[in-house]
ZAMARGU-4260 file (C-alpha; in steps of 0.2 Angstrom, whole numbers, plus 5000, padded with zeros to 4 digits):
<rodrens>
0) 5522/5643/5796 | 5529/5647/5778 | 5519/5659/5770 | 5522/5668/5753 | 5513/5683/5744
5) 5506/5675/5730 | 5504/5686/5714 | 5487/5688/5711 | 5484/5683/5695 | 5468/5675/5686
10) 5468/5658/5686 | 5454/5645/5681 | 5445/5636/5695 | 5453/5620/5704 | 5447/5603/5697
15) 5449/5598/5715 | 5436/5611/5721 | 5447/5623/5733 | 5443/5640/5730 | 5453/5652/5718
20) 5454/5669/5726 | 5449/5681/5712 | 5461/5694/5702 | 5469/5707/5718 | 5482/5714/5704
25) 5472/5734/5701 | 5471/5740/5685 | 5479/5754/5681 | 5464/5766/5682 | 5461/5758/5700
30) 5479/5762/5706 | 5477/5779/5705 | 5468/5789/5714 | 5448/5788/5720 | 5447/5803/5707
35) 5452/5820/5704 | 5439/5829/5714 | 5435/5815/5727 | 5441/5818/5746 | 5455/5803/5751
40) 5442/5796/5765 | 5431/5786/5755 | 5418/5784/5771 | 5414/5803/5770 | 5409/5802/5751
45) 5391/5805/5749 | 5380/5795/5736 | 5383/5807/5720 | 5402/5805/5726 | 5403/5787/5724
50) 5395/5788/5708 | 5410/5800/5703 | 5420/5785/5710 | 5411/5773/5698 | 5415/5784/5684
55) 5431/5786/5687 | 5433/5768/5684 | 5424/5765/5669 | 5405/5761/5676 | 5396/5774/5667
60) 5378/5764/5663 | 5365/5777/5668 | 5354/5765/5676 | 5368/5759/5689 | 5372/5777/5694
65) 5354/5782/5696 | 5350/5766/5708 | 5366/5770/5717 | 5357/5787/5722 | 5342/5780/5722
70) 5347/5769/5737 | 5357/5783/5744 | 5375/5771/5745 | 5389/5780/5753 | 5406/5778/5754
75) 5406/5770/5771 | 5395/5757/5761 | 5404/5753/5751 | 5415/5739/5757 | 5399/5730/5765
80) 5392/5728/5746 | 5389/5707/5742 | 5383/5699/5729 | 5363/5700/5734 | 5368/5720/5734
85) 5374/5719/5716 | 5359/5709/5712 | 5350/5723/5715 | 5358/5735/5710 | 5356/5729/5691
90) 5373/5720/5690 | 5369/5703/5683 | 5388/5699/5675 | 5398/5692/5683 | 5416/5702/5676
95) 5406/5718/5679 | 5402/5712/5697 | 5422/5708/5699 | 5426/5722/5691 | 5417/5734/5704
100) 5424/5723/5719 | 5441/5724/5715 | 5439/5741/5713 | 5430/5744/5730 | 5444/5733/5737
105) 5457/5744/5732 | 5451/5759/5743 | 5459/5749/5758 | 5475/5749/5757 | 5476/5735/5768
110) 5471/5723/5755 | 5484/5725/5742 | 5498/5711/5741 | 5493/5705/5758 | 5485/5686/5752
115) 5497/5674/5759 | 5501/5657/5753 | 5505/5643/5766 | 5512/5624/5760 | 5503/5611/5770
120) 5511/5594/5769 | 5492/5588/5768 | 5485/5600/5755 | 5497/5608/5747 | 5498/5626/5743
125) 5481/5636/5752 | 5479/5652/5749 | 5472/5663/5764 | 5462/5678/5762 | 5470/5694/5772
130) 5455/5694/5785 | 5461/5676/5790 | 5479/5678/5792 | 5475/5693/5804 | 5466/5681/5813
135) 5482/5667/5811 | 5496/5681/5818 | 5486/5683/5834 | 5492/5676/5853 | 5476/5666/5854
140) 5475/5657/5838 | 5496/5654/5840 | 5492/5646/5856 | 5486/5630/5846 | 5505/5627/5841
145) 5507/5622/5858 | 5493/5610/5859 | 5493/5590/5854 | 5481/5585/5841 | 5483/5567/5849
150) 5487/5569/5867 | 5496/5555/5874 | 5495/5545/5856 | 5512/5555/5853 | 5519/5543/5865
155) 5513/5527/5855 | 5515/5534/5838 | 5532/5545/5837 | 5526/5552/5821 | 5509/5559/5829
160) 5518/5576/5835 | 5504/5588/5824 | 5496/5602/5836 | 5482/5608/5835 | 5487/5624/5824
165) 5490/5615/5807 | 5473/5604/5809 | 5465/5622/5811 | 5473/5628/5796 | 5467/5614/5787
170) 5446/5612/5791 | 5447/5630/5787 | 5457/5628/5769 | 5445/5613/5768 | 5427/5624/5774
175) 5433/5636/5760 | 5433/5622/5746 | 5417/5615/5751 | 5409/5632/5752 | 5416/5640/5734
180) 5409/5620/5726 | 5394/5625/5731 | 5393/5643/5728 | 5399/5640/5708 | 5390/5626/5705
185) 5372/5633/5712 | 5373/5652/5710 | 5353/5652/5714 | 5360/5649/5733 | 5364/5666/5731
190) 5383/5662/5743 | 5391/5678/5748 | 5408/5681/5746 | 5405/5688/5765 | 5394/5670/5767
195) 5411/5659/5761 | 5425/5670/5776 | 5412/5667/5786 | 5412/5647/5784 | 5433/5647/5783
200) 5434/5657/5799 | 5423/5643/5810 | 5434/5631/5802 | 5449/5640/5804 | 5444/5646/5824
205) 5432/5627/5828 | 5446/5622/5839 | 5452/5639/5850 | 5446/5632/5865 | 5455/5613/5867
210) 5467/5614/5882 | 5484/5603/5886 | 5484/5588/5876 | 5466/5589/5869 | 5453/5579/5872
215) 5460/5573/5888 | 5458/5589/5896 | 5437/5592/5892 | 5435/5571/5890 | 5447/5568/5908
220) 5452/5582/5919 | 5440/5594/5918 | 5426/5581/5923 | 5438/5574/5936 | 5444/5592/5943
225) 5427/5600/5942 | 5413/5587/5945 | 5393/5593/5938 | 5401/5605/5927 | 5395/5602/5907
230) 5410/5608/5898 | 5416/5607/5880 | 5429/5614/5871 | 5417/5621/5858 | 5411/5631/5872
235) 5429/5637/5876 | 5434/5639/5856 | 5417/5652/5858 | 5422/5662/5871 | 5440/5660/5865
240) 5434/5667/5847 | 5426/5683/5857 | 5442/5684/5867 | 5453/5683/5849 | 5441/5697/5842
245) 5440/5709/5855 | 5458/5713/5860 | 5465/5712/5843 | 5453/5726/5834 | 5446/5712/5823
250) 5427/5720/5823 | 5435/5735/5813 | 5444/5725/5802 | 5430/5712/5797 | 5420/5730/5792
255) 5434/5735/5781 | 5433/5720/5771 | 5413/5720/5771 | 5407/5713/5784 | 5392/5715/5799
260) 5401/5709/5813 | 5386/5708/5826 | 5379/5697/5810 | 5394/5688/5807 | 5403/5685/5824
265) 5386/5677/5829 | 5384/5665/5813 | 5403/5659/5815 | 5399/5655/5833 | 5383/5645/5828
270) 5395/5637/5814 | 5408/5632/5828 | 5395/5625/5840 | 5381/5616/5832 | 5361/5617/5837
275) 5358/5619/5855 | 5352/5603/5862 | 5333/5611/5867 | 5331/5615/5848 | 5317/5605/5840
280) 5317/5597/5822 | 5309/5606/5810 | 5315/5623/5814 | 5331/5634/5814 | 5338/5636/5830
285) 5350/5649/5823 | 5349/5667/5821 | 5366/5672/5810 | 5359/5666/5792 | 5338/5665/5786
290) 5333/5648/5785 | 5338/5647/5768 | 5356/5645/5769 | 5354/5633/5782 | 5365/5619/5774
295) 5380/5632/5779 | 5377/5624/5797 | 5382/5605/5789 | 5400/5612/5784 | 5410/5614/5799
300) 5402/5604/5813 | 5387/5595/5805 | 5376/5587/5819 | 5365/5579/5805 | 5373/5564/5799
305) 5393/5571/5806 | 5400/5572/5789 | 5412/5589/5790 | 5427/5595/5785 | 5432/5596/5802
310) 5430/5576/5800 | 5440/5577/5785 | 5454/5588/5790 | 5459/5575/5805 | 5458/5561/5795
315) 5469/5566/5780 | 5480/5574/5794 | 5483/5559/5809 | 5483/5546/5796 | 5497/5554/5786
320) 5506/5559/5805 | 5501/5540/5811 | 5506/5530/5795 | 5487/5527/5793 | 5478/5522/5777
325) 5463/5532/5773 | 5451/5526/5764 | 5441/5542/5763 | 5443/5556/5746 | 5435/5574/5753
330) 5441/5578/5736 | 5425/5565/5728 | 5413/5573/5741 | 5416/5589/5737 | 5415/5587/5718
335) 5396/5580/5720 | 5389/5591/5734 | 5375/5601/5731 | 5360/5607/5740 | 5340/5599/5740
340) 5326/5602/5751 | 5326/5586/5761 | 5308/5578/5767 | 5309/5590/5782 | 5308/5608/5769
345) 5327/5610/5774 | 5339/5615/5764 | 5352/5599/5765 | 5370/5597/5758 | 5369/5580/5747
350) 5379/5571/5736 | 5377/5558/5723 | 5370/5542/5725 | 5384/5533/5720 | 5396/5542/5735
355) 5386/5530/5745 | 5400/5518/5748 | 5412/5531/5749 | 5404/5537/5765 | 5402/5520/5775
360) 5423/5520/5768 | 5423/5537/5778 | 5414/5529/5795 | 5423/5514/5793 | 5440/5524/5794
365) 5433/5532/5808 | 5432/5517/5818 | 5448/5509/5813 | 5455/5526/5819 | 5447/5524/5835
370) 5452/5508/5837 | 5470/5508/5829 | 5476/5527/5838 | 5462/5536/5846 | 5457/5523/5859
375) 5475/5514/5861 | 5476/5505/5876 | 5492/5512/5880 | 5489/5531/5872 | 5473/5531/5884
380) 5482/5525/5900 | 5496/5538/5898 | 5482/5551/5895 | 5473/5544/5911 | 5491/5548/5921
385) 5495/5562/5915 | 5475/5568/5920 | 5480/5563/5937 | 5496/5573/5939 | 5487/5588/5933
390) 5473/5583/5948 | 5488/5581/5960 | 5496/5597/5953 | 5479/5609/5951 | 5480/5617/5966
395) 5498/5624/5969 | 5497/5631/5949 | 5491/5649/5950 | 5488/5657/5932 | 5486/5675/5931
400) 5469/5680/5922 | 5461/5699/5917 | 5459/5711/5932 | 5477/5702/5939 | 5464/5688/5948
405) 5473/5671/5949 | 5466/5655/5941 | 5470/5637/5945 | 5471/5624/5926 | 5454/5617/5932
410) 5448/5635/5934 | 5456/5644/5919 | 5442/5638/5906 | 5432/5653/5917 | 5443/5667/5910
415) 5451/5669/5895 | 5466/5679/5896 | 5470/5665/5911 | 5466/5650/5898 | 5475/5658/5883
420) 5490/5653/5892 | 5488/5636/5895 | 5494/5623/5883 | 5505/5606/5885 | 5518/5616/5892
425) 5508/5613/5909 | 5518/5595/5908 | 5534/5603/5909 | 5532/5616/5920 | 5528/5602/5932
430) 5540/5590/5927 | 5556/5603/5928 | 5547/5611/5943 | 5557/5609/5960 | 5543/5614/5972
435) 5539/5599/5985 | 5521/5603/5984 | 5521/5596/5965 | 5532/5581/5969 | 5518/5567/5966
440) 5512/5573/5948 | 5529/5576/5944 | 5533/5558/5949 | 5519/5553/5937 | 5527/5561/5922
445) 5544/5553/5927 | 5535/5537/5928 | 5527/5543/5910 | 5545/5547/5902 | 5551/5532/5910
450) 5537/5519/5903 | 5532/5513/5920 | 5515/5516/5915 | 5498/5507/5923 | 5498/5491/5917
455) 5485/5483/5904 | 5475/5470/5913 | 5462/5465/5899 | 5447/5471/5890 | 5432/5463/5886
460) 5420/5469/5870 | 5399/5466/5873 | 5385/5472/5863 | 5371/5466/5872 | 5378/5470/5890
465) 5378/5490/5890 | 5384/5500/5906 | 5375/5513/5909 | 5384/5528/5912 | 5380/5534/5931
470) 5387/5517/5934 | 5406/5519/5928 | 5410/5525/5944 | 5406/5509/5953 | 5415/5497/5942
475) 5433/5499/5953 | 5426/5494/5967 | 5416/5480/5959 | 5431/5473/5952 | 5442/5472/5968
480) 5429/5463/5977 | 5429/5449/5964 | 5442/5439/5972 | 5441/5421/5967 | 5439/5409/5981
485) 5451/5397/5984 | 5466/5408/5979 | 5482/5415/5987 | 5482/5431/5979 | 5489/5449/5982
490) 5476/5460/5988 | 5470/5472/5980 | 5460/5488/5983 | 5449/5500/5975 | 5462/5514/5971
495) 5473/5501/5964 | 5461/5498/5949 | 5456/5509/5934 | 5439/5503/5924 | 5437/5512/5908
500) 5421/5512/5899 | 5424/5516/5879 | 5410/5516/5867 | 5413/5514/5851 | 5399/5518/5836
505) 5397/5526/5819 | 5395/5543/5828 | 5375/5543/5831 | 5378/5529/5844 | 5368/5514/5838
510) 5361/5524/5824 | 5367/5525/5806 | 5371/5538/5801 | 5372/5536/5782 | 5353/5534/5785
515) 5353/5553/5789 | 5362/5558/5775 | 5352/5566/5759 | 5357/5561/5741 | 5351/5566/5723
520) 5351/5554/5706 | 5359/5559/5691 | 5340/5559/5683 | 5336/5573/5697 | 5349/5583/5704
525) 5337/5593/5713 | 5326/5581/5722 | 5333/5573/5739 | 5332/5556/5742 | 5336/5542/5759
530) 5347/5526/5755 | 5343/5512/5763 | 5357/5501/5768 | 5351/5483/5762 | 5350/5494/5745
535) 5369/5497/5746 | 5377/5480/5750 | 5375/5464/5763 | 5391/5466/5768 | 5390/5482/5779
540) 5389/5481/5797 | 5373/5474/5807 | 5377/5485/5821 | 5384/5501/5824 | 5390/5503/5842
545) 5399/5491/5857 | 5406/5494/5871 | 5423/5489/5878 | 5429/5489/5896 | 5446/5489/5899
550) 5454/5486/5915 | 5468/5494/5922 | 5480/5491/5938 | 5492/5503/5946 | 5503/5493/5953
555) 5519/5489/5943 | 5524/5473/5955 | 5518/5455/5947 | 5509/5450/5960 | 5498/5463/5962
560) 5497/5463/5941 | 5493/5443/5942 | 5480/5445/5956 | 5474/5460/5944 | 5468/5449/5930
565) 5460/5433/5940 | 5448/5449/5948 | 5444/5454/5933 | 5440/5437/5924 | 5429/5434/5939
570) 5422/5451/5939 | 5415/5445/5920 | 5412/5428/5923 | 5400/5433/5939 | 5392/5446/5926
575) 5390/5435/5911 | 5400/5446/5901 | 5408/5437/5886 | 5425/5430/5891 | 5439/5440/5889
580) 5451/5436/5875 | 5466/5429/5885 | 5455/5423/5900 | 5459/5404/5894 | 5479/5411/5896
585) 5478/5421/5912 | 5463/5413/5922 | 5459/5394/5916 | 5455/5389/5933 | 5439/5400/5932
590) 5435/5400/5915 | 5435/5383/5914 | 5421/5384/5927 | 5410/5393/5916 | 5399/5380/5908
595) 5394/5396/5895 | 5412/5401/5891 | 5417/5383/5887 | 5408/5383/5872 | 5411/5403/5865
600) 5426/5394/5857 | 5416/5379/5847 | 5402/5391/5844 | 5411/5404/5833 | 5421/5392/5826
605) 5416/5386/5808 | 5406/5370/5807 | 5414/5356/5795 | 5409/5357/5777 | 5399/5343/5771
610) 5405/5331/5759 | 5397/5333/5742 | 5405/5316/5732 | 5407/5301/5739 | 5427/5295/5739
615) 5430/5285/5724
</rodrens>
C-alpha cells in the first residue's frame, strides 16, 4: 500500500462527491499549550477548566461558556462532542463548529499529521482518516492481501489477481463519499462526523471474514466439509471485526477520536450484516442508530433493492482487473441521492427519476458479469477442484487457534486467532507439501496448474423448468442412469459426474429490483415515489431469473467424455428440458427423436417478411 501524509489544508468540496477531510493544520493559538494554568491531562479537567480551554482559544461568548457548565462537560468529554452536541450547545455556524473540533482534536497528539493518502488505480488519491488506517495496519485486516477477490477466475482471466484487501479499501473510500453527499446536501439528517467513520469502517471491515479464494470457501467447501451448518462470511467479517478490535486496543482508540464504542461497534456490525432474516417490515431490527437514520443501513450492504457501494466497489474494480466494460457511474448515483420517507414511514436513500436507466445499466452489468467472469464455466470448475483437494486435505491440516487448541480449515471459522491465518496460501502449502497423507489434493492442484481440469460436458438454460434446491444432490445420479439404449458407451458412474445448479437473477431472484427502489422528481425532492417498469422502456427484460445446469465429467479420457454428453442429452430429453445448444452436434441420434426439439430451431427462427409490392 503507498501511503503519504497529505498536508492538511482547506480545500473545497469534490464535484465527484468523495469527502474532503476538514483543515488538521492547528493554528497557532491551538499549537500551544491547553493554557497557562490548565493541567496537561485534559480528561481530569473539570467543567470550569474546559471553559478556560475554550478561552484560551478564542471562544469567549458568555452564553457558550455558561451551557458548557450548565451541562457539566469535562474534559474526558470532550472528544466525544458531535454535531447534535454542538446543536445544543448554541453553536449554529458551521466555522465556529470547525473551529472548536480542530481544536479539541488537537489535545490528542495522536491526530496531528497522521491522515494518510493512499493511490488507488480505481479511485484515485483517498484520503483515510487516522482511526481507519489503525484499523488497515492491523494482522487481521492485512490478511485480506492474501485473499482472491475472484477465486479461481484468476486462472481464466490473468489480469484478475486483485485480493480482497484493495476491494476493502475501496467500498470504504466509496461508503465515505456516499455518506459526506448526504450529510452536505441535507444537513436537517443531522449526520455525525462520528455517524460518517462509522459507515467507512463497515465498508472498509464488510469483507474480514472471506477465507481462501472467496466465495468458494462459504459457497463450496464449507457446505461440503461441514453439512447443516448456515455459514456466511458476513458472520465471519463479524466476529473477525470483534477479533480486530479486541487485541489491537481499538476500543481506546475509537474513544479518543469521539466515539461510544459499545454504540458504535454494534451499528458497524449491523452495517456489515444486514437485517436478521426474523425481522418484519415496518420496523427497525437494529439497535446501533434510532429509526431516523435508518437509510445508513442502504450504504454498505443494502437488502432493500441491493444497491451498495460494496456493489459499486467490485464492479469498477473486476471489470477494470478483467478488461470488462461497465456500464454503471457510482459517481451519477451519488450526485443525486438523498433521503425521503418511503410509503413504509422509512427513511429511504433515493435518487432522481431520471437515474432510472442508470440503474437497470447497473443490474444489467451485474448479469454480464455473472455470466462473462463470475459463473465461467471453466473459473467454476477449477473452483469446484480445488474445493475437493481442500475436502481431501481437511483432516491432516491442523491450525493452531487461542488457548493453543488445534483447528482443522473446515473448522477454523470457529476461532479467530485459528481463521486469521488462513488465506490462499492453504493451496500452496498443499501443493509444496511432501506428506503422503495430502497426496490426492495435491494431485488435484497439479492437475489445476497443469490444465487437466474436469471437462465441460454442456449446459442447458430453462426458465419454466426450476430445480428445487433439496434436489441438486440427486442430479449425478440421475444423469448416469440416463444411458441411451442402443448404444456402446463407456460406462459411467455417479462419482464421475458433477451437476451444478446456477441461478441467475437481478439479485431479488425473480423480482425486480428497481421496483424496490425509491425515487424523487425534480418538482418535489422530498416526496418518494415507485417507477414502474412499463413507464421506463419496452425494452427491458420480461423476466429476471433462469436457471442453468451445467454438467461436468471427471474423466479426462474421450470415451468416458463422449459417453458424458449422450447421458446428459438423454437426461434432458427424458425431462423435457429445452435442448442443449450443441445437442444437434454431440447427440443427433437422440435429438432427432424428440418430436419437440425438432422444431425449437424453426420456432425461434424469424418468420419470412411478407411481400408488400408486387414485382413489376
Amino acid at each position: 500500500m503507498q501511503t503519504a501524509d497529505s498536508e492538511r489544508t482547506p480545500k473545497r468540496p469534490r464535484c465527484d462527491g468523495s469527502p474532503r477531510t476538514q483543515p488538521n493544520t492547528p493554528s497557532a493559538a491551538v499549537q500551544g499549550s491547553p493554557g497557562p494554568e490548565l493541567p496537561s491531562n485534559h480528561k481530569s479537567w473539570s467543567p470550569q477548566q474546559v471553559c478556560d480551554f475554550l478561552k484560551h482559544h478564542g471562544f469567549s461568548d458568555p452564553g457558550l461558556l455558561d451551557r458548557i457548565r450548565e451541562k457539566e462537560i469535562t474534559g474526558s468529554s470532550l472528544p466525544c462532542l458531535d454535531e447534535s452536541h454542538l446543536d445544543n450547545l448554541g453553536i449554529s455556524s458551521s466555522w465556529e463548529r470547525q473551529k472548536l473540533l480542530n481544536s479539541i482534536q488537537q489535545l490528542n497528539p495522536t491526530h496531528a499529521g497522521s491522515w494518510k493518502v493512499i493511490n488507488d488505480p480505481v479511485h484515485g488519491h483517498i484520503e483515510r482518516h487516522p482511526l481507519l488506517i489503525r484499523i488497515i495496519d492491523t494482522p487481521q485486516f492485512q490478511r485480506l492481501r492474501y485473499i482472491k477477490q475472484l477465486g479461481g477466475t484468476y486462472y481464466v482471466f490473468p489480469g484478475a489477481s486483485h485480493n480482497r484487501f484493495e476491494h476493502s479499501l475501496g467500498v470504504g473510500h466509496l461508503a465515505g463519499c456516499l455518506a459526506h453527499a448526504l450529510h452536505e446536501r441535507q444537513p436537517e439528517l443531522q449526520i455525525s462526523e462520528r455517524d460518517m467513520l462509522c459507515v467507512q469502517i463497515a465498508g472498509l471491515c464488510h469483507d474480514l471474514g472471506h477465507g481462501p479464494f472467496s466465495h468458494m470457501f462459504d459457497g463450496r467447501f464449507i457446505p461440503r466439509a461441514r453439512q447443516g451448518l448456515k455459514w456466511k462470511h458476513e458472520q465471519g467479517s463479524v466476529d473477525m471485526f470483534e477479533h480486530l478490535v479486541n487485541p489491537n486496543g481499538l476500543r481506546a482508540v475509537m474513544e479518543q477520536y469521539g466515539h461510544i464504542p459499545e454504540e458504535d461497534i454494534c451499528f458497524i456490525k449491523e452495517l456489515i450484516t444486514g437485517p436478521p432474516e426474523s425481522s418484519t417490515k415496518n420496523s427497525l431490527p437494529y439497535k446501533g442508530r434510532p429509526i431516523e437514520k435508518s437509510f445508513f443501513y442502504e450504504i454498505v450492504a443494502n437488502k432493500e433493492n441491493g444497491i451498495d457501494v460494496d456493489k459499486w466497489g467490485y464492479f469498477a474494480r473486476d471489470c477494470h482487473h478483467l478488461g470488462i466494460q461497465n456500464n454503471f457511474d457510482h459517481k451519477c448515483y451519488i450526485k443525486f441521492a438523498r433521503v425521503c420517507k418511503g410509503d413504509d414511514d422509512m427513511l429511504h436513500i433515493c435518487t432522481r427519476d431520471k437515474e432510472v436507466g442508470n440503474l437497470y445499466d447497473m443490474f444489467h452489468t451485474c448479469n454480464c458479469l455473472d455470466r462473462r467472469a463470475y459463473q465461467h464455466k471453466v473459473g467454476n470448475i477449477i473452483d469446484t477442484m480445488i474445493t475437493d483437494a481442500f475436502l481431501k486435505a481437511d483432516p491432516y491440516i491442523e491450525i493452531l487457534g487461542a488457548e493453543g487448541k488445534k483447528y482443522h480449515v473446515s473448522t477454523a471459522i470457529d476461532d479467530m486467532e485459528a481463521y486469521s491465518k488462513v488465506t490462499d496460501n492453504i493451496f500452496l502449502e498443499i501443493l509444496y507439501s511432501t506428506d503422503p497423507k495430502l497426496d490426492a489434493a495435491r494431485g488435484l492442484l497439479k492437475n489445476i496448474e497443469r490444465r487437466c481440469l474436469y471437462k465441460f460436458v454442456g449446459t442447458r438454460a430453462d426458465v419454466n423448468a426450476k430445480i428445487k434446491k433439496e434436489d441438486y444432490t440427486s442430479l449425478p445420479e440421475q444423469v448416469a442412469e440416463a444411458k441411451p439404449d442402443g448404444m456402446f458407451l463407456a460406462e459411467l458412474k455417479t462419482e464421475d459426474l458433477i451437476v451444478e445448479v446456477i441461478n441467475m437473477d437481478y439479485g431479488m431472484e425473480d423480482k425486480n429490483p428497481v421496483d424496490h427502489v425509491y425515487f424523487y422528481c425534480k418538482s418535489d425532492s422530498n416526496k418518494a415515489i415507485l417507477i414502474n417498469k412499463s413507464q421506463v422502456s419496452q425494452l427491458l427484460p420480461e423476466r429476471f431469473e433462469e436457471q442453468l445446469i451445467r454438467v461436468y465429467c471427471k474423466k479426462l479420457d474421450k470415451e468416458s467424455f463422449s459417453a458424458a454428453q449422450q447421458h446428459f442429452v438423454k437426461w434432458c430429453s427424458d425431462n423435457n428440458f429445452s435442448k442443449p445448444q450443441d445437442g444437434d452436434g454431440v447427440a443427433p441420434l437422440i435429438t432427432q427423436l424428440k418430436k419437440d426439439w425438432k422444431f425449437q430451431n424453426s420456432a425461434q427462427s424469424p418468420a419470412p417478411q411478407k411481400q408488400l409490392f408486387k414485382d413489376v
